[in-house]
C-alpha positions as CSV (number, residue, x, y, z in Angstrom):
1,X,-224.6,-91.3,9.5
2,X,-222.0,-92.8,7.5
3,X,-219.0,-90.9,6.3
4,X,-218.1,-91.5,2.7
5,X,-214.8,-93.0,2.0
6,X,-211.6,-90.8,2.0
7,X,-209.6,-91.0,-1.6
8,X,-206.0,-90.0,-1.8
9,X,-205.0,-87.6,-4.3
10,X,-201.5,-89.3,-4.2
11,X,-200.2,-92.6,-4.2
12,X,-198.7,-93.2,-0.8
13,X,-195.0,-92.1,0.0
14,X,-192.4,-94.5,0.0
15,X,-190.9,-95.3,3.5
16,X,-188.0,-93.1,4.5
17,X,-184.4,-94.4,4.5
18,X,-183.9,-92.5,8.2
19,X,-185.3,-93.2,11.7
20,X,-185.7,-90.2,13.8
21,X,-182.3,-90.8,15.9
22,X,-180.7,-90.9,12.6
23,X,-181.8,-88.0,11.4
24,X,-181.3,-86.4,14.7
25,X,-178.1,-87.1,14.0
26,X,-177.3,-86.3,10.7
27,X,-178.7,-82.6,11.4
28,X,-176.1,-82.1,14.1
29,X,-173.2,-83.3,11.5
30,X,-175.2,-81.1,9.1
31,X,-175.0,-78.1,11.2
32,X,-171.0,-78.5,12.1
33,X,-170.5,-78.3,8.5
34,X,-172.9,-75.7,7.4
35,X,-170.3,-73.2,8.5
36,X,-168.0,-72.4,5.3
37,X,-164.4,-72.6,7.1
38,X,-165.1,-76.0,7.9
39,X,-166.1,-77.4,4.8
40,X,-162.5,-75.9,3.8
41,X,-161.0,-77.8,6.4
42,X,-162.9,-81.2,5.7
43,X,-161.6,-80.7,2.3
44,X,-157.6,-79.5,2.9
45,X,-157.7,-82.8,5.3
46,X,-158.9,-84.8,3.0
47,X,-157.0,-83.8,-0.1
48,X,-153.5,-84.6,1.4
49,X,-152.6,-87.9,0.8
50,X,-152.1,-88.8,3.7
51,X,-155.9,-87.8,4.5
52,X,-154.2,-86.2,7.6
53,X,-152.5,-82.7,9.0
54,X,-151.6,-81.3,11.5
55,X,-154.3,-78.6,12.9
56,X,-150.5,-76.0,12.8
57,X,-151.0,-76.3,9.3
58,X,-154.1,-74.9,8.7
59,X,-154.3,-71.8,10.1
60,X,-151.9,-69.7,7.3
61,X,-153.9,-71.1,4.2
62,X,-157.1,-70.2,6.3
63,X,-155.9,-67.0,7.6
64,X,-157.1,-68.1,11.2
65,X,-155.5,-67.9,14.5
66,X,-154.5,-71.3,15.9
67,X,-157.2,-71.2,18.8
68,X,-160.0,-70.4,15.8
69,X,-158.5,-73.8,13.9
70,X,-158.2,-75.8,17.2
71,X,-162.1,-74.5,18.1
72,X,-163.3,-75.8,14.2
73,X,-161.4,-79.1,14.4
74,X,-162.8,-79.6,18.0
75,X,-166.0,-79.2,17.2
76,X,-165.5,-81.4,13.7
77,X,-164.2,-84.1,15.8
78,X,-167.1,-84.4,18.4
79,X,-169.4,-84.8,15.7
80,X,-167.6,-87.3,14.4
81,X,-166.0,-86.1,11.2
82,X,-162.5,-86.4,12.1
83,X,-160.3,-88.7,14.5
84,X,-157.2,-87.2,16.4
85,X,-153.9,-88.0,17.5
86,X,-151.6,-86.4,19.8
87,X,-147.8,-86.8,18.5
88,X,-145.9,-85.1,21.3
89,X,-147.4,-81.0,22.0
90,X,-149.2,-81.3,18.3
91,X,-152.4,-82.9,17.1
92,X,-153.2,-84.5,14.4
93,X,-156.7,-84.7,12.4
94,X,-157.7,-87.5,10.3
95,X,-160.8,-87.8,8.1
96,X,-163.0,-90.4,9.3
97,X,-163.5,-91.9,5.3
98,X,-166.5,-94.1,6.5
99,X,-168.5,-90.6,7.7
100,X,-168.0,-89.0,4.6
101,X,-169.4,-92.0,2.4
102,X,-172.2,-91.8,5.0
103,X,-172.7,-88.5,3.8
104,X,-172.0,-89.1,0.0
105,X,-174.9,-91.8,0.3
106,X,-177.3,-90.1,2.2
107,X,-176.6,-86.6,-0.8
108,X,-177.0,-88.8,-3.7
């Protein structure tokens, strides 16, 4: 018996711009920031001109504790948003520019 020849409704998909590692990745980025006081962070960080602070700065204009702030930039840092630098007993946060045009691309 011969089968009659499937039709596609659709033309086919483009290929996707991700790999599965990549997206794999991504989602974990995705899920650091999906919580609201770290998008504020990524963004008071990144609005000084200096594109750093130090992670004593940001717990009065968040209203958080300093080991909530330290937690949030800890976690920001392992998934690569952010690069650190100890200057004596503080630490300093940098935005990692590269990672957010990553994102930017990826968004547009």
């Amino acid at each position: 018996m011969k089968l009659p020849k499937v039709t596609s409704c659709c033309t086919p998909l483009l290929s996707g711009r991700l790999t599965v590692d990549e997206a794999t990745h991504l989602a974990a980025i995705f899920r650091v920031l999906s919580e609201p006081v770290r998008l504020q962070m990524l963004s008071l960080i990144a609005a000084q001109p200096s594109r750093e602070v130090c992670a004593c700065e940001l717990a009065e204009p968040l209203g958080l504790s300093q080991p909530t702030v330290s937690h949030h930039l800890k976690l920001m840092y392992e998934a690569g948003l952010l690069k650190r630098e100890r200057r004596g007993t503080w630490i300093y946060y940098q935005v990692l520019p590269e990672k957010l045009a990553m994102l930017r691309e990826l968004l547009s």
